[in-house]
C-alpha positions in Angstrom: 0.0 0.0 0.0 2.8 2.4 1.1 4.6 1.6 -2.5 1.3 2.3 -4.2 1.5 5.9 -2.7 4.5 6.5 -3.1 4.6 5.8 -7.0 1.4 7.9 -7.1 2.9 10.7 -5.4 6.1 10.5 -7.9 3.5 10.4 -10.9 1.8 13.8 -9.9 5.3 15.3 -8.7 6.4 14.0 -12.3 3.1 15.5 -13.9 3.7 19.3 -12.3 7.6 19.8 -13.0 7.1 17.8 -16.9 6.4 20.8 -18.9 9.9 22.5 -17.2 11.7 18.9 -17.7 10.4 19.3 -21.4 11.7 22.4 -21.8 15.2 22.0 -20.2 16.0 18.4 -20.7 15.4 15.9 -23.5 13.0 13.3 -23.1 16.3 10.7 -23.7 18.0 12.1 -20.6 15.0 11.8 -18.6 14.6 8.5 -19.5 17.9 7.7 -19.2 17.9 9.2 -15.4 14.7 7.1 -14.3 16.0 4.2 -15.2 19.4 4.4 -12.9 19.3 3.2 -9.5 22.4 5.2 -8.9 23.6 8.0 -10.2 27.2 9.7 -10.5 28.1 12.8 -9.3 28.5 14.0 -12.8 25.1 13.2 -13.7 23.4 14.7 -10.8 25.4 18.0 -10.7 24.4 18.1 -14.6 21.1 18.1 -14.0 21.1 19.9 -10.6 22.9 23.0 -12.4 20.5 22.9 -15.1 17.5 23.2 -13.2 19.0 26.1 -11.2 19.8 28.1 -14.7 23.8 28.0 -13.8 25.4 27.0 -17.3 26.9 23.8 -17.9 27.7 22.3 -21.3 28.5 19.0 -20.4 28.2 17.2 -17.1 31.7 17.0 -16.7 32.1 21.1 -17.3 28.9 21.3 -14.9 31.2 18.7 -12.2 33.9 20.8 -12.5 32.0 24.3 -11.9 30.2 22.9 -8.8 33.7 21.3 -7.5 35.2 24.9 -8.0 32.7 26.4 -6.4 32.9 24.1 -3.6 29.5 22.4 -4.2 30.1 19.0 -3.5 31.2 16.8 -0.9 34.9 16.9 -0.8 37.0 14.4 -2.7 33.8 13.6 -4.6 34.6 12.5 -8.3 32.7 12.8 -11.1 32.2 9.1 -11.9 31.3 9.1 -7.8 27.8 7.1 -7.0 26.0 10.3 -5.4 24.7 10.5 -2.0 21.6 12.1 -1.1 23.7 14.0 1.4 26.2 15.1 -1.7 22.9 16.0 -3.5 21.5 18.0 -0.8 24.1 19.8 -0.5 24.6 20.7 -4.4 21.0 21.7 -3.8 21.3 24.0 -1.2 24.0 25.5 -3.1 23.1 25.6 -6.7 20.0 27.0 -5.4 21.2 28.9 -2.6 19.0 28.0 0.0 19.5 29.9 3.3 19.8 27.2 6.1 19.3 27.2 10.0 21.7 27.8 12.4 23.9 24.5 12.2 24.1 24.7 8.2 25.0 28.7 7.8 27.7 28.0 10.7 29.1 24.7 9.2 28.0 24.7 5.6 28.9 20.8 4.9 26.7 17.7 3.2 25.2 16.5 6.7 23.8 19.7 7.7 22.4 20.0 3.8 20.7 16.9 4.3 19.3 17.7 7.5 17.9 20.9 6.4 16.4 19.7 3.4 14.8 17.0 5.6 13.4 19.9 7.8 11.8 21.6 5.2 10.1 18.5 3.7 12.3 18.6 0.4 12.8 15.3 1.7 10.5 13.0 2.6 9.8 9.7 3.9 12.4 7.0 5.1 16.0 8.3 3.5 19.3 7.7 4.0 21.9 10.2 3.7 24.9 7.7 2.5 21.9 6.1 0.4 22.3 6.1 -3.9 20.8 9.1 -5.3 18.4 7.5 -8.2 16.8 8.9 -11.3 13.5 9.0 -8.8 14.7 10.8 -6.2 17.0 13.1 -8.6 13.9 14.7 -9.8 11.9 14.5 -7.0 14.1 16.9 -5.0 14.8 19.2 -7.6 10.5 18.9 -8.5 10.4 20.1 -4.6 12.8 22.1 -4.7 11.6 24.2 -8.0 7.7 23.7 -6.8 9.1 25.5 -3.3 10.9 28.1 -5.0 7.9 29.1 -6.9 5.5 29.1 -3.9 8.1 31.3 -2.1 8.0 28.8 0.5 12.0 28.8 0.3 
């Protein structure tokens, strides 16, 4: 029953943020995305820029911007499975989310994750060493644009 929900919850989240996906990704890459259980660093930072309108030509010239900025987790590498506590914290970067008290005094992955938890970015029973997937790629960044817009962030 809970799986049922939870793949109807990812249909509608899919539904709102499609016509933006349409517009800023191919339907190949999509594709491509929800069909990996885990995703690199590369591929997540490509798509995590993109959505934030920072530009990237290729997901390694995207890695590379986001490592110079100090974006991701250190000593990530690009062919790196991502973490949903490396992908928060691209998030709360790329996006430039103000965080609470811990993450504006620390500013690292676990505090990322921990916000983004807080604010129901994410949801349910997570992981923060756990495989970012296709799924949960464009869930967050659905949240997180869906937030954004509401001014809820």
């Amino acid at each position: 029953m809970a799986d049922i929900k939870t793949k109807k919850i990812f249909i509608v989240c899919f539904l709102l943020v499609l016509p933006v996906l349409l517009f800023a990704q191919t339907a190949q890459r999509i594709e491509e995305l929800l069909s990996s259980d885990a995703l690199s660093y590369a591929q997540v930072t490509q798509f995590v820029l993109e959505a934030a309108d920072v530009p990237a030509s290729s997901s390694a010239a995207a890695f590379s911007y986001a490592e110079g900025q100090g974006w991701l987790p250190k000593n990530a590498s690009a062919n790196e499975r991502a973490s949903l506590r490396g992908l928060s914290f691209l998030v709360m970067q790329a996006f430039d989310i103000q965080g609470g008290m811990f993450y504006s005094l620390f500013r690292n992955p676990h505090y990322a994750y921990r916000e983004l938890v807080y604010r129901s970015i994410i949801v349910g029973r997570a992981d923060p060493d756990m495989a970012v997937s296709g799924d949960t790629l464009l869930y967050v960044v659905n949240r997180v644009l869906s937030f954004q817009e509401s001014n809820l962030l």
